[in-house]
One Martini backbone bead per residue (centre of mass of N, CA, C, O) as a GRO file, in nm:
protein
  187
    1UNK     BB    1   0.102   0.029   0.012
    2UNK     BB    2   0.005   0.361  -0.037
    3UNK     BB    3   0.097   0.701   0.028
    4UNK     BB    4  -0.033   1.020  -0.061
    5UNK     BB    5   0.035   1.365  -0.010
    6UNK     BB    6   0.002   1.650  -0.094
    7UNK     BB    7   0.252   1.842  -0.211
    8UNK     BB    8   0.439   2.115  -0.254
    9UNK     BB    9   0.662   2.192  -0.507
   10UNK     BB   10   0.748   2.422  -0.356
   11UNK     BB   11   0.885   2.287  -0.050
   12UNK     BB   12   0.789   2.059  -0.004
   13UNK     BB   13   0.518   2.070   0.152
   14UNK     BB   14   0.223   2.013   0.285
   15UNK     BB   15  -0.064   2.110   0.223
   16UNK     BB   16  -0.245   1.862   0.317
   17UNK     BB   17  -0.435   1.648   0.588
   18UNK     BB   18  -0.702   1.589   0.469
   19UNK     BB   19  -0.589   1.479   0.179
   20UNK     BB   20  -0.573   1.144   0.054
   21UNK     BB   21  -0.414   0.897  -0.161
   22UNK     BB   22  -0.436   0.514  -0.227
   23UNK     BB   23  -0.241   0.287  -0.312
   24UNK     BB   24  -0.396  -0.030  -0.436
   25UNK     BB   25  -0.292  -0.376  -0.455
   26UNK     BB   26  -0.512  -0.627  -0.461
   27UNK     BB   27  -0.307  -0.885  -0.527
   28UNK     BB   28  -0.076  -0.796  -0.290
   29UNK     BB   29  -0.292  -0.832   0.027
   30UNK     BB   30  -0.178  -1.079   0.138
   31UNK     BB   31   0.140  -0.957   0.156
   32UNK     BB   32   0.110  -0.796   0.383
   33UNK     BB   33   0.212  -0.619   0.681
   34UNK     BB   34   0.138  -0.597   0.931
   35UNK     BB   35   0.242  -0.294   0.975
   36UNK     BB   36   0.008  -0.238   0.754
   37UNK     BB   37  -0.226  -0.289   0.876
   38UNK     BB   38  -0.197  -0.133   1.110
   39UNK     BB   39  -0.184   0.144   0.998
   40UNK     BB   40  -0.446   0.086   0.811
   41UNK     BB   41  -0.734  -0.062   0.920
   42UNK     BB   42  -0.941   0.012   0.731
   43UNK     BB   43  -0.844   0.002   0.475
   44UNK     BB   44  -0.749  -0.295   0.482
   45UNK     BB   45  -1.069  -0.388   0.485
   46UNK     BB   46  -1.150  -0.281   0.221
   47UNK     BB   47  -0.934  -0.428   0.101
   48UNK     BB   48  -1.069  -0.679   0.124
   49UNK     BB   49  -1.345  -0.644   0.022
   50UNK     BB   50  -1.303  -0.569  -0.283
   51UNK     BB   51  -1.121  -0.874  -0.280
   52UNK     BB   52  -1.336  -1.052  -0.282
   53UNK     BB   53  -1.470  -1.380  -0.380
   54UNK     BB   54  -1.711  -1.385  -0.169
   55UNK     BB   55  -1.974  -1.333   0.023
   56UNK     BB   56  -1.880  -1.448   0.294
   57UNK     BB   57  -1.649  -1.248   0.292
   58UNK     BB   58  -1.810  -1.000   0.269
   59UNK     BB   59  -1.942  -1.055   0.575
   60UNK     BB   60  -1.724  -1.071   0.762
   61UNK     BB   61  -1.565  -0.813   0.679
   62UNK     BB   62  -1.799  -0.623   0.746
   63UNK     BB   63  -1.905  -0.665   1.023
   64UNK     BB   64  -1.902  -0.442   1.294
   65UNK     BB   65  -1.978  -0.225   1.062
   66UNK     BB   66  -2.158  -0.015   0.902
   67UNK     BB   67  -2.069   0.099   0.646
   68UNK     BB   68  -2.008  -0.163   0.521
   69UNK     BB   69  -2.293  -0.291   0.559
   70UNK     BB   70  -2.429  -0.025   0.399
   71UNK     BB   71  -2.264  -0.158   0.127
   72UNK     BB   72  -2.335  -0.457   0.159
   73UNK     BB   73  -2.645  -0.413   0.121
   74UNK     BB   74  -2.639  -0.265  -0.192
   75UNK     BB   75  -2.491  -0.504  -0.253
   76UNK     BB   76  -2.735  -0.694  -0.271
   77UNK     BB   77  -2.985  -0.544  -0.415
   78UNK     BB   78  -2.858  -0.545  -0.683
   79UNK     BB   79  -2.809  -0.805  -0.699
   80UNK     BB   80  -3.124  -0.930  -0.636
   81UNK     BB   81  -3.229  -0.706  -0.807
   82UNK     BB   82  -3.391  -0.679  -1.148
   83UNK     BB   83  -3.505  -0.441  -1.164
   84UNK     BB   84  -3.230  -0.261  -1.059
   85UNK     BB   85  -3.059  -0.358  -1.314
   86UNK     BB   86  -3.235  -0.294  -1.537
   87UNK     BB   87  -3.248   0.035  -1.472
   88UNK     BB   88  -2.965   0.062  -1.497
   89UNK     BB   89  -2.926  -0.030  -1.787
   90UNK     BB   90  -3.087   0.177  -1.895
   91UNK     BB   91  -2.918   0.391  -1.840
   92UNK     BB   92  -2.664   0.376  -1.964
   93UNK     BB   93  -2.774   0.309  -2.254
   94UNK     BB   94  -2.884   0.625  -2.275
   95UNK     BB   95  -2.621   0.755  -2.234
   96UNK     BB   96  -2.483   0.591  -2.510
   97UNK     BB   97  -2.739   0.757  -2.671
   98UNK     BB   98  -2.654   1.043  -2.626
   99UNK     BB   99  -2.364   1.058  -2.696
  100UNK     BB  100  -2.381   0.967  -2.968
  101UNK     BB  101  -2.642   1.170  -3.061
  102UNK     BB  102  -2.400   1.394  -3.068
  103UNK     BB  103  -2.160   1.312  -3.228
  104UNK     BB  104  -2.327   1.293  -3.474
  105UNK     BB  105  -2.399   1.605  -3.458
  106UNK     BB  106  -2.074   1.711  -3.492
  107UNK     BB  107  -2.014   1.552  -3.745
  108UNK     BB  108  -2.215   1.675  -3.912
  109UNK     BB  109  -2.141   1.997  -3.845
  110UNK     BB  110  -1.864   1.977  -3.987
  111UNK     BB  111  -1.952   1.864  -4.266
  112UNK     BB  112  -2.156   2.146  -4.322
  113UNK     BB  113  -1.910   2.326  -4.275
  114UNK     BB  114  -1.727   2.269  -4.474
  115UNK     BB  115  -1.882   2.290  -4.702
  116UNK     BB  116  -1.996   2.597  -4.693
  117UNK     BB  117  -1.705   2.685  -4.695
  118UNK     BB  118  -1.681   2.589  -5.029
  119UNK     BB  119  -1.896   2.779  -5.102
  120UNK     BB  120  -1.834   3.050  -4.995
  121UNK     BB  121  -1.539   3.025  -5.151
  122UNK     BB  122  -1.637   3.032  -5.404
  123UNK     BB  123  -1.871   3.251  -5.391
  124UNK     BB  124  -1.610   3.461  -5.418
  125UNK     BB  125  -1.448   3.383  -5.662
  126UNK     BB  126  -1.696   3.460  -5.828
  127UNK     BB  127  -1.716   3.740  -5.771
  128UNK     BB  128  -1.495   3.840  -5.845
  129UNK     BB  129  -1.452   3.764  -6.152
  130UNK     BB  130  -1.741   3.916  -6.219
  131UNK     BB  131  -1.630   4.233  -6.113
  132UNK     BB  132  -1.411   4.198  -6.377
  133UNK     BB  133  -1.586   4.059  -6.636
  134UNK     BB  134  -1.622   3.755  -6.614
  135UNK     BB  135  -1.738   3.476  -6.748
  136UNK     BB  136  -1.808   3.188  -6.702
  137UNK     BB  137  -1.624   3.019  -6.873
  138UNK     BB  138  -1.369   3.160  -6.766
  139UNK     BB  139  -1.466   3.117  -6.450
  140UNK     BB  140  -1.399   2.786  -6.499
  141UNK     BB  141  -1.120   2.780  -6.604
  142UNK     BB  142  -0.982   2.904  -6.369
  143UNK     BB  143  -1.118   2.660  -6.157
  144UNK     BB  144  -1.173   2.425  -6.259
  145UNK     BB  145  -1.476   2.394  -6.378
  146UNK     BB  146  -1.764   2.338  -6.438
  147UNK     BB  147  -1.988   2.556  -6.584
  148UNK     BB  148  -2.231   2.359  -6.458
  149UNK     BB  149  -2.126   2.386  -6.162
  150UNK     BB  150  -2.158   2.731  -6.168
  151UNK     BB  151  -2.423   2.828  -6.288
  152UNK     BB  152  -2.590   2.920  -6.020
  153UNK     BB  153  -2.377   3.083  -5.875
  154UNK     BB  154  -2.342   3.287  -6.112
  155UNK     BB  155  -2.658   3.364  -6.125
  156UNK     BB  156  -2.640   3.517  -5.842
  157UNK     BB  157  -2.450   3.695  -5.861
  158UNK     BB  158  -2.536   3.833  -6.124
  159UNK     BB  159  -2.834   3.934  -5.958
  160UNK     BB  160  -2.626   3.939  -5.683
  161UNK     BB  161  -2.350   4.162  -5.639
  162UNK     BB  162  -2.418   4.369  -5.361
  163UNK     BB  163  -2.392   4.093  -5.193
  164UNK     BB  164  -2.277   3.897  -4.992
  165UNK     BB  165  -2.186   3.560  -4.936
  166UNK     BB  166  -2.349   3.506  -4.755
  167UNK     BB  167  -2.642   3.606  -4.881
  168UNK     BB  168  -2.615   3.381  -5.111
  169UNK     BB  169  -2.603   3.139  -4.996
  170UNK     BB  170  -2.900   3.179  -4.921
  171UNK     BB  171  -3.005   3.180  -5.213
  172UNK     BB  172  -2.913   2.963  -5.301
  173UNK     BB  173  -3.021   2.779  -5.049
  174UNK     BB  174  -3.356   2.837  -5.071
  175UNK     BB  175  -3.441   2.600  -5.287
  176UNK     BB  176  -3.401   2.351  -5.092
  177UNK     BB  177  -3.563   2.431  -4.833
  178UNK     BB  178  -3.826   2.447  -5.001
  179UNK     BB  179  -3.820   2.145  -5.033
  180UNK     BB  180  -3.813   2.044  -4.802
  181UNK     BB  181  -4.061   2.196  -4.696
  182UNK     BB  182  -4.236   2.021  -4.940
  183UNK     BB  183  -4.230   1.728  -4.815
  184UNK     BB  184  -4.276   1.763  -4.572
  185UNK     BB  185  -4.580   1.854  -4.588
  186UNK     BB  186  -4.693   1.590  -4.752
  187UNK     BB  187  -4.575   1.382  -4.531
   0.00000   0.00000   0.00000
């Protein structure tokens, strides 16, 4: 066992000995000397109870401490109601179902944050070549992308030259939403 206390790195002297936390090896518990279980015997019993291989063990070990028996009695409950095991797994289910369900709302949210960026990327570029007075075919060739790929973005360009990017976007997308919108209203 070991006992380590919190302790202040210059000079080296304990900040509180309020806090304290030990590493206890299971395995080699039963090695422990004497002295070690004299120095801390409430620690020395709990890791007996966390180290138990059966009921028994851990019954007798518990004995005669309220605070053990009580932990050992919640620990009964847990094994012998169904219900009780049956509700806590499905909390934790729920649990790795929502975070679950974050991860891909923000896996989402950033393969869209990047489409975005790179269409408002384009659309900043075809507004470029269209301010200096380039066709389409012209800003296709700059861009090295087929005319029929950039002919939305062209046409909104050209019809609403004088809107920031973002506003273009929007505009872009407004016809997809819309569509999105009568799909659903007809489902």
């Amino acid at each position: 066992m070991a006992n380590n206390g919190i302790r202040q790195q210059f000079p080296h002297e304990v900040y509180s000995s309020k806090f304290q936390f030990h590493v206890i090896e299971l395995k080699k518990l039963k090695d422990a000397t004497e002295a070690e279980k004299e120095q801390e015997p409430e620690l020395y019993k709990w890791a007996k109870v966390i180290a138990a291989k059966s009921w028994e063990a851990i019954c007798m070990e518990t004995k005669g401490n309220s605070y053990m028996e009580a932990a050992k009695d919640e620990l009964e409950k847990i094994n012998q109601d169904e219900n009780e095991r049956y509700l806590y797994l499905r909390r934790e289910m729920a649990i790795s179902d929502e975070i679950s369900r974050l991860q891909t709302a923000v896996n989402q949210g950033r393969r869209e944050g990047l489409e975005e960026g790179d269409v408002l990327k384009l659309i900043s570029q075809i507004k470029k070549k269209y301010l200096k007075g380039k066709t389409l075919a012209e800003i296709a060739e700059d861009l090295e992308e087929s005319a029929d790929d950039l002919e939305e973005i062209y046409n909104v360009v050209k019809a609403n030259s004088q809107d920031s990017d973002d506003v273009l976007l929007k505009r872009i997308r407004q016809p997809d939403e819309e569509k999105q919108l009568s799909e659903y209203q007809i489902n």
